[in-house]
C-alpha positions, 0 to 999 in steps of 0.5 A: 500500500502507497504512503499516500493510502496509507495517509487517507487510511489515518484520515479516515480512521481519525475522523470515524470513517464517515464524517460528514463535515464538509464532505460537499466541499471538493475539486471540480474535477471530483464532482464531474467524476461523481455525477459521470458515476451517479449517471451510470447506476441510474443506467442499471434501473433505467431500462426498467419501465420501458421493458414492457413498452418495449416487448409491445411495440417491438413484438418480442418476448419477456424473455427477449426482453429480459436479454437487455439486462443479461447481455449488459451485466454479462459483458460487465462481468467478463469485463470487471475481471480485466479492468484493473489491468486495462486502466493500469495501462492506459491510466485512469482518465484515458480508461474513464474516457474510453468507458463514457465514449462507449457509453454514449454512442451505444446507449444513442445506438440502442435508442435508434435500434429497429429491433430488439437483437439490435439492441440486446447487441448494443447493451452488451458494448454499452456494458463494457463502457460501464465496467471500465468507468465505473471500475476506475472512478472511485479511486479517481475520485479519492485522488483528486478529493482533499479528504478520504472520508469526503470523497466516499460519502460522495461517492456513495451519495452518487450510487444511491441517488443514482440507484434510486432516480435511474427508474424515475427518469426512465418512466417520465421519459419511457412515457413520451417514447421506450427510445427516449431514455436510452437517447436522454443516457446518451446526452447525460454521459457526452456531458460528463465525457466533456466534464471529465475532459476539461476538468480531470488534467492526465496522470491525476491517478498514478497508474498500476502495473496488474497482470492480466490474469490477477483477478483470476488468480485472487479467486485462489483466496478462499474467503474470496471465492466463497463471498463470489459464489454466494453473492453469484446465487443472491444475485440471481434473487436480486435481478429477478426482482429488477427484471421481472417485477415490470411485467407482473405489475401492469403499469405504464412506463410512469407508474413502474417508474415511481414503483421502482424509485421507491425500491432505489431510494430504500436501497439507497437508504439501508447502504448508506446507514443501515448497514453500517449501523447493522455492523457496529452490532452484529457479525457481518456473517450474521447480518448476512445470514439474517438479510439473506434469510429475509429476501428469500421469504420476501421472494416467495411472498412475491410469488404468492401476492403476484396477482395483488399489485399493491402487495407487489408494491410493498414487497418490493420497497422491504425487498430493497431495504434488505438488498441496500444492506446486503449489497454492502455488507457482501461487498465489504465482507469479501474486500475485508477477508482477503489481503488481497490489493482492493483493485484485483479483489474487487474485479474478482470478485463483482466478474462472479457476482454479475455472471449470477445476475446476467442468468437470471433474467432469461432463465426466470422469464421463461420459468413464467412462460412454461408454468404459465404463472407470473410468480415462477420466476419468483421462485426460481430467485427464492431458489437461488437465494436458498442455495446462497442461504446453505453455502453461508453455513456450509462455508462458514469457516472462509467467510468468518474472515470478514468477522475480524476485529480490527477495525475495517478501513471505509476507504477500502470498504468504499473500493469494494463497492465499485462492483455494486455499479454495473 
């Protein structure tokens, strides 16, 4: 670790991790970085409301789609498994700048797409673009902030607003047409490439040399490969809920919009403060244990109340108070288990958990489509949490190393969010 980490350690810990004075007050350059950030986690929930309009006017399936999230987080997660050695060769403005130019032409692409193969296909490149920004832009953000524990409130304020307005923005402009949000991504993102261009001056962060196999040499770790596989199987519960939910709620692209803003902004919530609060009491691998233990019987409701929409409505926000936590919690329990550099760990780590969440869409639609019940895929999510609820026990000897005393660094707690992005 660099005696400038190091340095940023002690703030940190000097000032409790999350201080909140001042936090506001940072360079230009940081705020241009934030909110570039903050438009790409609304990317993850943008495409939500419009998923139905979508399937209508294009004449294709759920399950087509559904492919939309699966061709972008499976792209994002063979990319995550390499970024850190990409933006160590080309340095971290060049690698934000390749991401958001790939960003805004192929999210422009797929809102002039005729069909939706054409847009599944433009997804996918749009998925690589998010993977080498996002990978890059927290410890942007640290090198040009003037204090540590400031530069990770920003940076998860920018994903948690970013989580919570994505669907909204999507369902006011899905609402005019399903090819406005992706076209309105496109604008947002150019302006941040232009930001970024004029306010990030070159060599901001000092480059690191990684081989390019490192992230599949972390997964030697077992503490590591355990959280990756866990977090693969709860992830499966998560984007059934993300990718599924529109349809059976029957909304327009307004109403599924507000739906999910509600499901971002409790998410948003409980990762900010309710996992830390939970922490400071608890066991991580009990906190685990109890949220993952919570969302499998929050699924199985969903499967059981599919038909009441205000009951959809209402597991969906408690769905997202769990998943803010566990999304965290997870997150932090791998990076703290493993001595592992934060960069390498993380790749590791979110090119597992996002191969879970890019199955799951396709194979839980056409679950529906074969039973003939909107709940299915509910249940296959509930299947695939359980499977994570039974490895948290079977592993517990490689996972209670996220359970050490010593005091956990916020900054290097912050860097393993940067797989909650895609």
């Amino acid at each position: 670790m660099s005696v400038e980490t190091d340095a940023e350690l002690a703030v940190v810990k000097e000032t409790g991790g999350h201080g909140a004075a001042g936090w506001w007050k940072q360079p230009k350059a940081v705020w241009a970085v934030a909110l570039a950030a903050m438009v790409s986690f609304m990317g993850i929930g943008l495409v939500d409301p419009i998923l139905p309009a979508i399937t209508e006017e294009l004449h294709a399936t759920p399950t087509e789609a559904s492919l939309l999230f699966t061709s972008y987080l499976f792209v994002t997660a063979i990319a995550m498994f390499f970024t850190s050695w990409v933006s160590g060769r080309l340095g971290a403005r060049n690698t934000l700048l390749l991401g958001l130019a790939l960003v805004v032409v192929f999210a422009l692409a797929s809102g002039l797409a005729p069909s939706v193969p054409w847009i599944i296909g433009f997804r996918a490149v749009w998925g690589l673009g998010n993977a080498l920004f996002l990978s890059t832009a927290l410890a942007t953000i640290i090198g040009e902030a003037r204090s540590a524990d400031g530069a990770i409130i920003l940076y998860e304020a920018a994903l948690g607003v970013g989580m919570a307005v994505g669907p909204l923005v999507g369902g006011v402009l899905g609402s005019i047409s399903w090819r406005a949000p992706f076209i309105g991504t496109a604008v947002l993102m150019a302006i941040a490439f232009i930001a970024i261009v004029s306010m990030l001056k070159p060599g901001a962060v000092q480059k690191r040399h990684v081989s390019p196999l490192a992230a599949f040499r972390a997964l030697r770790k077992p503490a590591l490969l355990s959280f990756g596989v866990i977090a693969f199987f709860y992830n499966m519960g998560f984007f059934v809920i993300l990718a599924w939910t529109p349809f059976p709620l029957g909304f327009g692209a307004m109403g599924i919009g507000l739906t999910f803003f509600g499901w971002g902004l409790a998410l948003a919530i409980t990762s900010v403060f309710g996992a830390p609060a939970l922490t400071k009491r608890f066991k991580r691998t009990s906190v685990l244990a109890a949220g993952l233990i919570a969302l499998l019987v929050l699924l199985v409701l969903c499967a059981v109340f599919v038909a009441s929409v205000p009951a959809l409505i209402v597991l969906m926000v408690l769905s997202g108070l769990v998943l803010g936590i566990m999304n965290t919690v997870l997150t932090e329990s791998s990076m703290e288990s493993t001595d592992l550099p934060r960069p390498v760990a993380s790749s590791a780590y979110s090119g597992i958990r996002f191969l879970g969440g890019a199955i799951a869409p396709p194979l839980a639609s056409s679950l529906a489509k074969s039973f003939g019940f909107e709940g299915a895929p509910y249940l296959y999510g509930a299947a695939g949490v359980l499977v994570a609820v039974v490895l948290i026990f079977v592993l517990r000897g490689p996972v209670s190393a996220a359970n050490r005393t010593e005091e956990v660094s916020e900054l290097e707690a912050a860097e393993a969010l940067i797989g909650d992005a895609a």
